[in-house]
BALOBA-1460 file (C-alpha; in Angstrom, 3 decimals):
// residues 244
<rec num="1" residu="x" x="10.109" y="-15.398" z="-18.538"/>
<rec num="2" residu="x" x="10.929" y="-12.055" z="-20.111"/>
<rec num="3" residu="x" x="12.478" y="-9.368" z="-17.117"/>
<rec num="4" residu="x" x="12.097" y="-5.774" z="-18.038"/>
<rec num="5" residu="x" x="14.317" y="-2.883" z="-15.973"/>
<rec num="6" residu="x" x="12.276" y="0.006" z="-15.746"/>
<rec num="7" residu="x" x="15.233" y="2.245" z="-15.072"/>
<rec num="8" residu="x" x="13.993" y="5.348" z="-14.068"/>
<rec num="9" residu="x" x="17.720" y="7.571" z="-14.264"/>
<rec num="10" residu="x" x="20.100" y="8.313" z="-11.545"/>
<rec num="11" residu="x" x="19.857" y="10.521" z="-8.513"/>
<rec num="12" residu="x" x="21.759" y="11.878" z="-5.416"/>
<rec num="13" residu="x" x="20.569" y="11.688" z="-2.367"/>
<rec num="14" residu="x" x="20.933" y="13.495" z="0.995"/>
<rec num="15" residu="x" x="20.352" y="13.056" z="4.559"/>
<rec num="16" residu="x" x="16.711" y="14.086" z="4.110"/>
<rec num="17" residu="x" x="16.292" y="11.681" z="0.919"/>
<rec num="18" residu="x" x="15.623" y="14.553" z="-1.445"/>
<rec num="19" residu="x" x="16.502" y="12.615" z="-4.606"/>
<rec num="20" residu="x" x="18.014" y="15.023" z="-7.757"/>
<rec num="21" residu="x" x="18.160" y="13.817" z="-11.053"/>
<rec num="22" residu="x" x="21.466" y="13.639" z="-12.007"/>
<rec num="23" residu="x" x="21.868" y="14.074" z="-15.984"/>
<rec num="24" residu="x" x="24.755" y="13.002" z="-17.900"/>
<rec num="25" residu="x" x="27.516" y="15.392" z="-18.205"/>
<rec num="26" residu="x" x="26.636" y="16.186" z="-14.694"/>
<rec num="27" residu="x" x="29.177" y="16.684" z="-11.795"/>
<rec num="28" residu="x" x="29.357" y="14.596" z="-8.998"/>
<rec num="29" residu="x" x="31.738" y="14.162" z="-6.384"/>
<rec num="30" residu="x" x="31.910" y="11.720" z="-3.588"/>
<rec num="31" residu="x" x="33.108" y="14.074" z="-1.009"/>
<rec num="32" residu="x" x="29.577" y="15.150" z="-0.742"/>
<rec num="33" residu="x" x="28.524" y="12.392" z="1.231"/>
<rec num="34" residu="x" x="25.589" y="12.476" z="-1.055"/>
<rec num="35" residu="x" x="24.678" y="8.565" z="-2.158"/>
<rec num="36" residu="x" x="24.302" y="7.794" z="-6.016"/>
<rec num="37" residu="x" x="21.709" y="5.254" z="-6.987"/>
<rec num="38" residu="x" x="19.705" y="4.221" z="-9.807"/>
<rec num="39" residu="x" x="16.057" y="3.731" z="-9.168"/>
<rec num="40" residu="x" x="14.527" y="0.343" z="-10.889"/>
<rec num="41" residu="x" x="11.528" y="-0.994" z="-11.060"/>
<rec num="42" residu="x" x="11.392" y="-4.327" z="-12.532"/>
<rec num="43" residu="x" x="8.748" y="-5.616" z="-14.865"/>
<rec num="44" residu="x" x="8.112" y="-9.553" z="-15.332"/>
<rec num="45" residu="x" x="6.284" y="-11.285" z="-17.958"/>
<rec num="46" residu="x" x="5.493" y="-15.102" z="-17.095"/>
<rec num="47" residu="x" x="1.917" y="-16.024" z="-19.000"/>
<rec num="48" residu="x" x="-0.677" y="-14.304" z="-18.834"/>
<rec num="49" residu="x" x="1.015" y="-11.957" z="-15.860"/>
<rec num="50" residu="x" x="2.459" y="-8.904" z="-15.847"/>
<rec num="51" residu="x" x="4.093" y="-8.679" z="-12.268"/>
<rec num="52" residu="x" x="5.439" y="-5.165" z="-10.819"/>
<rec num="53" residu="x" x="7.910" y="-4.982" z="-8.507"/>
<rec num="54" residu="x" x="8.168" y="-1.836" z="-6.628"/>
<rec num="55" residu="x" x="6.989" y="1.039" z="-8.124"/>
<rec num="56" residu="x" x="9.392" y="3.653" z="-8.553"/>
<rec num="57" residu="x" x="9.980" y="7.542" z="-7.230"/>
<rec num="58" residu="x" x="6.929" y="8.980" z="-8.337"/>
<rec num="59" residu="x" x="8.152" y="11.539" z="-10.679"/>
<rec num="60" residu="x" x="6.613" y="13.218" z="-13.957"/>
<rec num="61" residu="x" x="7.757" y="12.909" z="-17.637"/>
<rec num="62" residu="x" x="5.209" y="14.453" z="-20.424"/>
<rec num="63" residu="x" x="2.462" y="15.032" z="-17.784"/>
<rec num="64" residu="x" x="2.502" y="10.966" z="-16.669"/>
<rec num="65" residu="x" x="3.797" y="9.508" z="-13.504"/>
<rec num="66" residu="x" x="6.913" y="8.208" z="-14.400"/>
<rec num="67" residu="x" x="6.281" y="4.452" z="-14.320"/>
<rec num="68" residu="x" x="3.667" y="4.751" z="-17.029"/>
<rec num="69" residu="x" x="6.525" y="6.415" z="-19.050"/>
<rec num="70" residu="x" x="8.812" y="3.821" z="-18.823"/>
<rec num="71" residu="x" x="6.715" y="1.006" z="-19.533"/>
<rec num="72" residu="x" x="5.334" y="3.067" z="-22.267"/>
<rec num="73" residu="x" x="8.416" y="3.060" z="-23.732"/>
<rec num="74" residu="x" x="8.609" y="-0.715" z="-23.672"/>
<rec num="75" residu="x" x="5.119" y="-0.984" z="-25.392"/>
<rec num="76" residu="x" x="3.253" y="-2.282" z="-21.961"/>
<rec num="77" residu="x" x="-0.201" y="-0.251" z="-20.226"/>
<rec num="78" residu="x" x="-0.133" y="0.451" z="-16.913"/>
<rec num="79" residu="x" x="-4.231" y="-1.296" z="-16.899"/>
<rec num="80" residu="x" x="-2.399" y="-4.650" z="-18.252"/>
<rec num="81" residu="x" x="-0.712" y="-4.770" z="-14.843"/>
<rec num="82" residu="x" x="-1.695" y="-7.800" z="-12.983"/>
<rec num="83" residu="x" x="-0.024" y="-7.452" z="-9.882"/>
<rec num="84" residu="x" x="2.535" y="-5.101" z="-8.077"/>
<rec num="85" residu="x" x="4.731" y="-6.052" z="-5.377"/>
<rec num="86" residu="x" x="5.716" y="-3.856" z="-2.510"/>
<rec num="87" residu="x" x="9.072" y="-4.754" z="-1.349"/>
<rec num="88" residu="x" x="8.899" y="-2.591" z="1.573"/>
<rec num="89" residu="x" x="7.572" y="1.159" z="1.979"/>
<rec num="90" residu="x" x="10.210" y="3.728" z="1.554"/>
<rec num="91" residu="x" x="9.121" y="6.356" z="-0.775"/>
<rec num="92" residu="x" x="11.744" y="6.044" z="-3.825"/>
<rec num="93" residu="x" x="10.105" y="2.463" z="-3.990"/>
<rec num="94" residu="x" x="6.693" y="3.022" z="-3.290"/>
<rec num="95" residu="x" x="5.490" y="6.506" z="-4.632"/>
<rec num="96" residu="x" x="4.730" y="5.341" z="-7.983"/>
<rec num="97" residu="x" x="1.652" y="3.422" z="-7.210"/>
<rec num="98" residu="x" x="-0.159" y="6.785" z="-7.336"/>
<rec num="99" residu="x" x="-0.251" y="10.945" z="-6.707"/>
<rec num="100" residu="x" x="-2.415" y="13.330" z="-4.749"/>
<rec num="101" residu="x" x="-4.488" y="15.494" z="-7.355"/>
<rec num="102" residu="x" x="-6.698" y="17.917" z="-6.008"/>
<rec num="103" residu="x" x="-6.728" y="16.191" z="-2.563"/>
<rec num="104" residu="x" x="-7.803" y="12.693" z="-4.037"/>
<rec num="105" residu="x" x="-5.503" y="10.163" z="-4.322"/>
<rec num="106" residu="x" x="-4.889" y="9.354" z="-7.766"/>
<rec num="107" residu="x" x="-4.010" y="5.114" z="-7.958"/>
<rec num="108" residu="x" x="-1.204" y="4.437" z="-11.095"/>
<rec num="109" residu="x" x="-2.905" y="0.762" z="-11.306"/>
<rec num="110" residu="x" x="-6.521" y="0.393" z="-10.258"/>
<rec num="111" residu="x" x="-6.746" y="-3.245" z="-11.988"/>
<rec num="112" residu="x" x="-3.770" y="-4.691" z="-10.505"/>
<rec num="113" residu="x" x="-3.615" y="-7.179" z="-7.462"/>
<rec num="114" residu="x" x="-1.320" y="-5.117" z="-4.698"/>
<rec num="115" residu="x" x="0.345" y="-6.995" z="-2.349"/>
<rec num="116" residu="x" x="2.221" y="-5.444" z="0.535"/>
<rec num="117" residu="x" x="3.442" y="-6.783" z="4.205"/>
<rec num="118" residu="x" x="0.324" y="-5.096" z="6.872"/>
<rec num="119" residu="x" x="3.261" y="-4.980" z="9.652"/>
<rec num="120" residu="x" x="5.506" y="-2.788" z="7.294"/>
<rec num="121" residu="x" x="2.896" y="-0.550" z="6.831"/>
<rec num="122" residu="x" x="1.957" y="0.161" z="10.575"/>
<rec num="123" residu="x" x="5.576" y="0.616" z="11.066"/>
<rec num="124" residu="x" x="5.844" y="3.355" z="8.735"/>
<rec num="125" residu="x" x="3.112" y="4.681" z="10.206"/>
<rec num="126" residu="x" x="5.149" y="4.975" z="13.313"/>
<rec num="127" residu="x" x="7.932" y="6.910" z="11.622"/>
<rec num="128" residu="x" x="6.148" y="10.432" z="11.359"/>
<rec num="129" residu="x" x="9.635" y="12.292" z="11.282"/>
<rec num="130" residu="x" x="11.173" y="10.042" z="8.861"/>
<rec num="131" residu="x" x="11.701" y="11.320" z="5.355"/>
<rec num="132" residu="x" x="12.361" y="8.022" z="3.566"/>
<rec num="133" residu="x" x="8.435" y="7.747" z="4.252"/>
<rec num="134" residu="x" x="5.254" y="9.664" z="2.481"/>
<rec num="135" residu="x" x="2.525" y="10.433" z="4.181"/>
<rec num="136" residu="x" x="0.865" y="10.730" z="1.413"/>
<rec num="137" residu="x" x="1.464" y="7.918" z="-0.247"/>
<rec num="138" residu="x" x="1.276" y="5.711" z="2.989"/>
<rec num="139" residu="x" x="-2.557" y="7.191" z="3.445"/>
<rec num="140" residu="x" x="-3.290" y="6.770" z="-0.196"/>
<rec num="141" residu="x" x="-2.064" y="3.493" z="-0.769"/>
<rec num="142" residu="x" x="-3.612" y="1.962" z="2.500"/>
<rec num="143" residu="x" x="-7.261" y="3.293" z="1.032"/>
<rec num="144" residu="x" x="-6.862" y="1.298" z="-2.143"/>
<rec num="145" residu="x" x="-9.483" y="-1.513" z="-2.543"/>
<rec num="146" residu="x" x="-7.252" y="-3.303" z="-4.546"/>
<rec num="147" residu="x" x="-4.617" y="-3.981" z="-1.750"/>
<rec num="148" residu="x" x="-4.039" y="-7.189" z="-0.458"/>
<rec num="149" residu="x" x="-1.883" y="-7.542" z="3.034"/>
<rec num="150" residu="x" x="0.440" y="-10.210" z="3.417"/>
<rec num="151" residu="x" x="0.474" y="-11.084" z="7.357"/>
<rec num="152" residu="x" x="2.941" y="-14.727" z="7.359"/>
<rec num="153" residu="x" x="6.245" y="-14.313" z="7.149"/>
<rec num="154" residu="x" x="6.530" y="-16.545" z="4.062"/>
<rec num="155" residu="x" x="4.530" y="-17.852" z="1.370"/>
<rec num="156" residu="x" x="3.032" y="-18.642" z="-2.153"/>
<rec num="157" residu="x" x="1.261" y="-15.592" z="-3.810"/>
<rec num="158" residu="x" x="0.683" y="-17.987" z="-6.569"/>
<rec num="159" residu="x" x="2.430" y="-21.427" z="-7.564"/>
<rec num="160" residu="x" x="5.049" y="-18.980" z="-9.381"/>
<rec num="161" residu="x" x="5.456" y="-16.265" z="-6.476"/>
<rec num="162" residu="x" x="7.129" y="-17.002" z="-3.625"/>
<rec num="163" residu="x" x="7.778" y="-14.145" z="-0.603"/>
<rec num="164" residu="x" x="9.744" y="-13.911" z="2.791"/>
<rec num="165" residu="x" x="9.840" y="-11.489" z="5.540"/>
<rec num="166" residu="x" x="13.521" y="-10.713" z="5.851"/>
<rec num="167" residu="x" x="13.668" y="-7.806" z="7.618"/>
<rec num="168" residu="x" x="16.752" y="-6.205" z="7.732"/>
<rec num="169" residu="x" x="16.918" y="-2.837" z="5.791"/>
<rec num="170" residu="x" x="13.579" y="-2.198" z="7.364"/>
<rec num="171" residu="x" x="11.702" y="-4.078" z="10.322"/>
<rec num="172" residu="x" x="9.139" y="-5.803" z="7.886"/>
<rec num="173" residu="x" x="11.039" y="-5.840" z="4.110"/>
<rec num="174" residu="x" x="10.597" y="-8.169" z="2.156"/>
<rec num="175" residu="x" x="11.784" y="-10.513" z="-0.827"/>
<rec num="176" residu="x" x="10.181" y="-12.073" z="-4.054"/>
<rec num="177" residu="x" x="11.286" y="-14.940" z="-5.820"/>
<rec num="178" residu="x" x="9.587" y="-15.682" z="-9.509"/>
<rec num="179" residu="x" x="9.490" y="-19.535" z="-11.042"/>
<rec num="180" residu="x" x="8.918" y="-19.803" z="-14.584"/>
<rec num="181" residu="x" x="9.657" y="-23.907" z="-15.052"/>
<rec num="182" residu="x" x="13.631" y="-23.628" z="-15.033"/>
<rec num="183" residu="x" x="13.866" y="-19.637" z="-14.721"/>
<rec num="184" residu="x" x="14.201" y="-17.971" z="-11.438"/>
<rec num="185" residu="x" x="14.250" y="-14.234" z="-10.550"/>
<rec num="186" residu="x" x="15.144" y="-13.196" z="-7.362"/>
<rec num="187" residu="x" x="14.104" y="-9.645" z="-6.161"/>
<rec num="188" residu="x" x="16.453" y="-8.521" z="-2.566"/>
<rec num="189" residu="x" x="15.003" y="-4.989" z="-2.799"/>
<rec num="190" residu="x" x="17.159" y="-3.109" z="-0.435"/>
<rec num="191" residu="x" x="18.906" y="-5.865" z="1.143"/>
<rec num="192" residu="x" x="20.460" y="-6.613" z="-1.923"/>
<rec num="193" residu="x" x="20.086" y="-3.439" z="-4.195"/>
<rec num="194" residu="x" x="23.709" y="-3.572" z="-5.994"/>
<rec num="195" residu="x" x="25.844" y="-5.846" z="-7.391"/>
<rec num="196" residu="x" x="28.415" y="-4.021" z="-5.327"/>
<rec num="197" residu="x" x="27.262" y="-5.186" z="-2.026"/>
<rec num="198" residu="x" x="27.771" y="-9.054" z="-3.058"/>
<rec num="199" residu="x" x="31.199" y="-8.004" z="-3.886"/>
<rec num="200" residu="x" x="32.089" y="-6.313" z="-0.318"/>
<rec num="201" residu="x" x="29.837" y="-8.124" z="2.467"/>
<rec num="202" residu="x" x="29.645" y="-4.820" z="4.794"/>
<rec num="203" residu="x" x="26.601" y="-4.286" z="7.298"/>
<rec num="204" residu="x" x="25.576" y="-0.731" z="6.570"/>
<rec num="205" residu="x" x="24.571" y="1.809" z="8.891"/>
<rec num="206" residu="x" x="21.732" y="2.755" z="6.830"/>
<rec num="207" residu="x" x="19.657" y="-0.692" z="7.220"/>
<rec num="208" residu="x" x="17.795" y="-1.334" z="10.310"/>
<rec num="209" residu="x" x="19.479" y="-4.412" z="10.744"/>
<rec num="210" residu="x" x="22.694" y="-4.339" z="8.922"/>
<rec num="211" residu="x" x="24.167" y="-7.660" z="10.265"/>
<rec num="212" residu="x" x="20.644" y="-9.507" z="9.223"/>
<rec num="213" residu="x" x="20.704" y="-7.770" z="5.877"/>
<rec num="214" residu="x" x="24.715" y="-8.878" z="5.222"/>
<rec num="215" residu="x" x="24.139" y="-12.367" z="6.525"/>
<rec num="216" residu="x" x="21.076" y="-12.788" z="4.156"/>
<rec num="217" residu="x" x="22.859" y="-11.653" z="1.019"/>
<rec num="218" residu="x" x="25.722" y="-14.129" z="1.131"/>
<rec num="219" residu="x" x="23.590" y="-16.802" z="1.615"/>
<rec num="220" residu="x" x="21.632" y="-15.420" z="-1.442"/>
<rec num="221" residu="x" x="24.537" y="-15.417" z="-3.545"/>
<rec num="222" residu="x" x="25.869" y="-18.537" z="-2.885"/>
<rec num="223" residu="x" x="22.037" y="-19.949" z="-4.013"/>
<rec num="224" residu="x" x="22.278" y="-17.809" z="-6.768"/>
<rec num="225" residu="x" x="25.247" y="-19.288" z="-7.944"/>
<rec num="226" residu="x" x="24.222" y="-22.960" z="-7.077"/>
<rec num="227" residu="x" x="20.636" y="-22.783" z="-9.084"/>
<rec num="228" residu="x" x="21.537" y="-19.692" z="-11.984"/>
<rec num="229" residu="x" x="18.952" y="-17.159" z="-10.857"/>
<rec num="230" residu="x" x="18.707" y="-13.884" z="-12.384"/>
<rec num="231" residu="x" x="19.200" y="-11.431" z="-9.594"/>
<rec num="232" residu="x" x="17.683" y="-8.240" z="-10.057"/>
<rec num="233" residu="x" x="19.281" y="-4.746" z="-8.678"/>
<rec num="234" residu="x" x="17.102" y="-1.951" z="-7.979"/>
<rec num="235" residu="x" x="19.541" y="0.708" z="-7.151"/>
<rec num="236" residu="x" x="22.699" y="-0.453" z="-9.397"/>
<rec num="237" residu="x" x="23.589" y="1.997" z="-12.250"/>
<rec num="238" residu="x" x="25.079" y="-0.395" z="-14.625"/>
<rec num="239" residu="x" x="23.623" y="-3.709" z="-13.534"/>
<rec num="240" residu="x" x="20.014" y="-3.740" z="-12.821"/>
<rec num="241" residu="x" x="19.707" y="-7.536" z="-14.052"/>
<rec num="242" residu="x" x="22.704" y="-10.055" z="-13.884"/>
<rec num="243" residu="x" x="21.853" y="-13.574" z="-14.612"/>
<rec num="244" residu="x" x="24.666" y="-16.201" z="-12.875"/>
């Protein structure tokens, strides 16, 4: 198994979930109540399969979305893709699967199998005045013919995938594990998107069900521990991957 961090920089972000790239050298003080996160998508090589896991924020670098920059830079194309994993459907995780151009929604990875909870989708669809959610994105990405909706609340995707509904930091989220004969990555998304939060076991205000979410991830690190999993951190800035 070969895991590749697709670390896409670091940003602050305010009660509206504008996210600003914040370059180094930059100022940045706590006392804005603004949040500091990294935002990683993961890439994982098992075989012949080159699995996504979330998608990224959507940006531009050189006139490409920014997820065919990154794994540009690690020598992979976007068409070799196999199949992309929706987490859950906030946009700094989601908006890299494709752009509007010219009113036509443009998909980042037509070849790729896309697999995505249906009940997290019509729940975003009921958030109309929520800015973690895209419109845009939610209308594009529920067009593409290459989406596949996952409707149990656990399951195979294949003999190496393994999913669960956990809920938690929203409604429907949910969590991927990856087998590759004694390897295992685990993938918490937003339940577990720092190293930090294994480290102080708070329910935050920000998750939908904070006490489900903090619950989940001590139970995850305790497996984590028990069986060496590689845990993978979407929004750490230091530690997107740390093996145990």
């Amino acid at each position: 198994m070969k895991i590749i961090p697709l670390n896409e920089g670091v940003y602050t972000v305010d009660k509206q979930k504008v996210f600003t790239t914040l370059y180094e050298g930059d100022a940045y003080s706590p006392a804005s109540k603004h949040l500091k996160m990294s935002v990683c998508p993961f890439l994982v090589e098992i075989g012949n399969e080159l699995i996504l896991l979330d998608t990224g924020i959507g940006f531009f670098q050189d006139q490409q979305p920014f997820i065919h920059y990154y794994l540009g830079r690690h020598g992979y194309d976007p068409h070799d893709i196999t199949k992309v994993l929706l987490s859950h459907l906030h946009k700094d995780h989601i908006d890299g699967v494709g752009y509007d151009k010219d009113g036509r929604f443009m998909s980042n990875f037509p070849q790729a199998a896309i697999y995505l909870q249906q009940r997290e989708l019509e729940f975003a669809y009921t958030q109309p005045a929520n800015p973690s959610f895209s419109k845009t994105t939610l209308d594009g990405l529920s067009k593409l013919p290459n989406l596949h909706f996952l409707h149990e609340d656990q399951g195979y995707i294949t003999e190496h995938i393994r999913f669960e509904l956990t809920g938690g930091h929203t409604p429907f989220h949910q969590v991927f594990w990856i087998q590759d004969q004694d390897e295992m990555a685990f993938y918490g998304a937003d339940n577990l998107p720092q190293k930090g939060y294994l480290k102080y076991p708070f329910a935050y205000k920000s998750d939908y069900d904070g006490k489900k979410a903090m619950s989940q991830r001590l139970q995850w690190q305790q497996k984590a521990q028990a069986e060496h999993w590689a845990i993978l951190f979407y929004h750490d800035i230091k530690n997107n991957v740390v093996k145990y």
